[in-house]
C-alpha positions in Angstrom: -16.8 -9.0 -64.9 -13.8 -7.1 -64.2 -10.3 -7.7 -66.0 -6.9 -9.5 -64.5 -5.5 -6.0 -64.0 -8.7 -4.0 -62.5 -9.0 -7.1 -59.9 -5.4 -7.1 -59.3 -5.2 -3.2 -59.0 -8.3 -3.1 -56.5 -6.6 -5.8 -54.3 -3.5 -4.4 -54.5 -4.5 -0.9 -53.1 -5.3 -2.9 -50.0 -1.4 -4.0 -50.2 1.1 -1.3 -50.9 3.5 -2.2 -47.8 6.1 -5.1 -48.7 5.9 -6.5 -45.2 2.3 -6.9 -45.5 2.8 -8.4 -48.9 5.2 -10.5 -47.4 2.4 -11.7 -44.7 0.2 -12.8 -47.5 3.2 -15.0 -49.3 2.3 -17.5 -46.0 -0.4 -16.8 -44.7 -3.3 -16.7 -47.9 -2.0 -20.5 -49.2 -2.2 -21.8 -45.8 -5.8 -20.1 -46.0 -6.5 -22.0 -48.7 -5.2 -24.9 -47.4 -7.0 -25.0 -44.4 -10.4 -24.0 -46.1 -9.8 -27.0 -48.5 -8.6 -29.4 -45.7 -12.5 -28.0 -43.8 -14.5 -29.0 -47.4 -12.6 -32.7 -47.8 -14.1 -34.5 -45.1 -17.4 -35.0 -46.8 -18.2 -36.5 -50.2 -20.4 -38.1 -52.8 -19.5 -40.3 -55.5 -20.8 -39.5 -59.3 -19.8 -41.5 -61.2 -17.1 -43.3 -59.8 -15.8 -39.7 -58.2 -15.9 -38.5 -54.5 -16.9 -35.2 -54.9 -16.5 -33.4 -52.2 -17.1 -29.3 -51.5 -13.3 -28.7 -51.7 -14.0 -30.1 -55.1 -16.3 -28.2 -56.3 -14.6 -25.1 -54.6 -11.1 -26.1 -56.7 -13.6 -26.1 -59.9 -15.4 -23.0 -59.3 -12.3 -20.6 -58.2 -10.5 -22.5 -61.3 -12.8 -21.8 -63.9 -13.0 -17.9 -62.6 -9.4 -17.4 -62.5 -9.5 -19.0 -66.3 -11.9 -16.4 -67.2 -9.4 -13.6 -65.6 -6.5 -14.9 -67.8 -5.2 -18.4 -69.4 -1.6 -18.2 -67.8 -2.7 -17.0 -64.2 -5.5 -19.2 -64.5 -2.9 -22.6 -65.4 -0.9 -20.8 -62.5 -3.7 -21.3 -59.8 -4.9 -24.6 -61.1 -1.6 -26.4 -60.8 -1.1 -24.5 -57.4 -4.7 -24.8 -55.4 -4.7 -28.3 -57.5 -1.2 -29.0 -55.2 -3.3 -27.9 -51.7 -6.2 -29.9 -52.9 -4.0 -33.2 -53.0 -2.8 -32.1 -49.6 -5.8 -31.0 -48.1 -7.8 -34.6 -49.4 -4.7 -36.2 -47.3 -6.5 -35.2 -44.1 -9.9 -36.3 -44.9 -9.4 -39.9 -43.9 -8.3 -38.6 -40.6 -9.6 -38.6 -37.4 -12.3 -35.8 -36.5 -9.6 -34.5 -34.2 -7.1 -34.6 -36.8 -8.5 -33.2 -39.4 -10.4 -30.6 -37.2 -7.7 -29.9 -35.4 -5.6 -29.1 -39.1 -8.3 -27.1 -40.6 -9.1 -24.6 -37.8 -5.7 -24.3 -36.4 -4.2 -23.7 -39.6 -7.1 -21.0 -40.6 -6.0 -19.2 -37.5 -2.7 -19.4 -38.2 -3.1 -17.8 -41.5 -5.6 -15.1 -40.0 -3.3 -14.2 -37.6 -0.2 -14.0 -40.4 -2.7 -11.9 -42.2 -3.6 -9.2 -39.8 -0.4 -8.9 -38.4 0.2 -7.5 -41.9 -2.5 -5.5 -42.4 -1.4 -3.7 -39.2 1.9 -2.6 -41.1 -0.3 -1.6 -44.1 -2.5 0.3 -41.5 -5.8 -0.7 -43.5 -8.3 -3.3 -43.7 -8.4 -6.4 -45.5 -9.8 -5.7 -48.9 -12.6 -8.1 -48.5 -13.8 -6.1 -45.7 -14.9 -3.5 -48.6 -15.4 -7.1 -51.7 -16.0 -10.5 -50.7 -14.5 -11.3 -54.0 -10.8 -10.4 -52.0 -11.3 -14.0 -50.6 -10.7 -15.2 -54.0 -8.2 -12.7 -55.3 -6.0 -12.8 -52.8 -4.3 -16.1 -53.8 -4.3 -14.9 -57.2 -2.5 -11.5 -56.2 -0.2 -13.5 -53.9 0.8 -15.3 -57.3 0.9 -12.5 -59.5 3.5 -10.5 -56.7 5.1 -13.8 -56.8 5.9 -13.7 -60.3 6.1 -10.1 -60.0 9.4 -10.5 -58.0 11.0 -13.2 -59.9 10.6 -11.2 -63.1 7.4 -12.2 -64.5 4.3 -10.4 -65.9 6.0 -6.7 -66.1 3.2 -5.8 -68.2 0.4 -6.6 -66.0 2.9 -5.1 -62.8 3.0 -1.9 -65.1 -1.0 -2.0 -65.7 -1.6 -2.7 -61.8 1.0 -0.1 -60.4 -0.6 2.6 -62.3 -4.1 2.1 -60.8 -2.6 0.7 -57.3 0.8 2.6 -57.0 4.5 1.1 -56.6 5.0 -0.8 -53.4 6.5 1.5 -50.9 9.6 0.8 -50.2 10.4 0.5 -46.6 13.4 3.7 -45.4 16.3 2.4 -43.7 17.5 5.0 -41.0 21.4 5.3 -41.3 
């Protein structure tokens, strides 16, 4: 399995453009959401638990992001753990409702997404890994920390496989 840093550094060189990395600040968690608010509808009770495939999904994509790193990992659990809770909100819905939630929001986020790609002027990088799909949130929470001062170390490791971010010029 690949380390936090060669993950990061792979999805990163998908994302060098700060408007594209902007894009991915909204529209990957409400990607998440919506994919979460799609896998609540259903469940089956063990032991006293509905487990549903949004579930199972939370457990999964927790346990690998624990395997990447303890502090990113705690990161993602309390975050996608925050979606899950309001993704489960709309399973008790109507079918409209909660169809209407989970698709419209996943093309919401597409949209969000591409519309930053087209800056970047590349693909998304699960075009070339699947395993983007799951990166992505953690690489839009490792920039996050990135820009509030957090994990220079790891930034360091990743910029010097990815590259800096380009900075956008400003004609005077």
């Amino acid at each position: 399995m690949k380390t936090l840093v060669q993950q990061l550094a792979n999805y990163a060189t998908y994302h060098r453009d700060p408007r594209n990395i902007a894009t991915h600040f909204v529209g990957v968690p409400i990607i998440v959401l919506s994919v979460l608010i799609l896998l609540s509808r259903w469940s089956v009770d063990i032991a006293g638990i509905a487990v549903t495939p949004a579930l199972v999904v939370f457990i999964a994509s927790s346990i690998f992001y624990f395997k990447l790193s303890l502090g990113y990992g705690l990161a993602m659990f309390i975050i996608h753990g925050a979606l899950l809770a309001v993704a489960s909100t709309f399973a008790t819905a109507s079918t409209l409702a909660w169809l209407g939630a989970g698709v419209g929001v996943f093309v919401v986020g597409w949209i969000i997404q591409f519309i930053g790609h087209y800056y970047e002027g590349r693909k998304p990088a699960f075009v070339d890994d699947m395993i983007g799909l799951a990166i992505g949130p953690l690489f839009v929470v490792a920039e996050m920390g990135f820009l509030l001062g957090l994990g220079k170390k790891t930034q360091a490791e990743v910029e010097a496989i990815a590259g800096p971010v380009r900075r956008r010029e400003v004609n005077a």
